[in-house]
N, C-alpha and C positions, 0 to 999 in steps of 0.2 A: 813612884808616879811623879813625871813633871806636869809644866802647865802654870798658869797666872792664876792668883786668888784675888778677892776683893773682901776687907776690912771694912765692916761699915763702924764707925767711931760716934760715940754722942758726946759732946763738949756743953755741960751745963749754965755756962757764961762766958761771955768773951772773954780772952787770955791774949796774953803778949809773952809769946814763948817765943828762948831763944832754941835756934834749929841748926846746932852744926853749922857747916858753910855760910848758909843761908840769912845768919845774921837773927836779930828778932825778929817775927813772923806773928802779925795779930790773926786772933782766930775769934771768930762770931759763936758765939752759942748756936747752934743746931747740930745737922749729923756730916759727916765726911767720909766721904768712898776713897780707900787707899787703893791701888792696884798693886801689886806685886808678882814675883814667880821665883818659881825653884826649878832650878835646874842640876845637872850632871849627881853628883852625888846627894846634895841638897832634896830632898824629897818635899813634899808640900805640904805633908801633914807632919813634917818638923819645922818646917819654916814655920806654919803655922799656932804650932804649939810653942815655939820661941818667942810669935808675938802677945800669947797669953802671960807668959812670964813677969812679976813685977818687976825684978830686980833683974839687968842686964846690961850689958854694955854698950854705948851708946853707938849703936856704926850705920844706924840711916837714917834718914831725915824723919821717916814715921813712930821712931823710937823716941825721937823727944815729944810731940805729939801724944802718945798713947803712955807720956806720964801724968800727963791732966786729964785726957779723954778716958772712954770706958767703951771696950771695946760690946759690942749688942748683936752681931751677925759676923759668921765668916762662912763666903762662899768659894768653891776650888772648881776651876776648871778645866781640867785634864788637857795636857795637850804639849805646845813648846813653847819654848820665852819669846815667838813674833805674839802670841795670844796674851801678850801682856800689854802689851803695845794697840792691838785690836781693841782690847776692853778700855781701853784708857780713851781712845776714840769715840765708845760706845758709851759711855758714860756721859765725856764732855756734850754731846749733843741735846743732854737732859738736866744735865746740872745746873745751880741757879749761878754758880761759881766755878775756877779753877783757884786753886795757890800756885803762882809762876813759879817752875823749876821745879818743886817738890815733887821729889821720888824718881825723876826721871833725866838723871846724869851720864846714866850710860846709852841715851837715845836722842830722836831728836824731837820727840812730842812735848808739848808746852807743860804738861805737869803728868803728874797720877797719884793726883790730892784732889778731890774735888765736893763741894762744899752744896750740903741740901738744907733749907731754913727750917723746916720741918718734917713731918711722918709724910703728908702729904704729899709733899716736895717732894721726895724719898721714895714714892709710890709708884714713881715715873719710872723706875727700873725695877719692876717686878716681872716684865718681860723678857729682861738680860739675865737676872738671877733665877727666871725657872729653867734656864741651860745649865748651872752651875748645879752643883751638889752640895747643900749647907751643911758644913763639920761644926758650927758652933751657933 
């Protein structure tokens, strides 16, 4: 199965992490919506299981990220790699934040990192994740 997931991440204090490319990257204590997807061989419930992984290799921007954070939700939803892109859309209209560039190198959306100060916060997208299917 292809299709985009979202990573909800909880980061317990602010961190000055360095990210790949991206150089060091401050990060505020609350929660963070990754977007991502799997495609052609790449299935979603291996992507996904790859990002539960401690130990791995460092090859996206969310991977240095989810050595501090902890990840608390993963939602998958079925479909192709533009619904990666869609959800990244759908998020940024709710979040309190984006991180510029993160996650999103091979498009042309402003991130697909985007940053919620609390549960509350966080709560604003419970109409986007009841179309999703939660694996984790």
């Amino acid at each position: 199965m292809n299709g985009a997931y979202v990573l909800v991440l909880k980061l317990n204090s602010n961190k000055k992490i360095r990210v790949g490319s991206l150089g060091f990257v401050e990060f505020k204590k609350g929660f963070y919506c990754y977007v991502g997807s799997a495609t052609g061989k790449t299935k979603l419930e291996n992507r996904c299981r790859r990002h539960l992984k401690k130990n791995k290799k460092m090859r996206w921007h969310v991977d240095y990220l989810r050595k501090k954070a902890r990840i608390v939700k993963i939602y998958a939803f079925p479909g192709n790699k533009k619904e990666e892109c869609s959800m990244a859309k759908l998020i940024l209209k709710v979040a309190d934040e984006l991180i510029p560039k993160f996650g999103c190198s091979d498009c042309k959306c402003a991130s697909h990192l985007f940053y919620f100060k609390n549960k509350n916060s966080l709560s604003k997208l419970s109409s986007i994740f009841s179309r999703g299917i939660r694996i984790y």
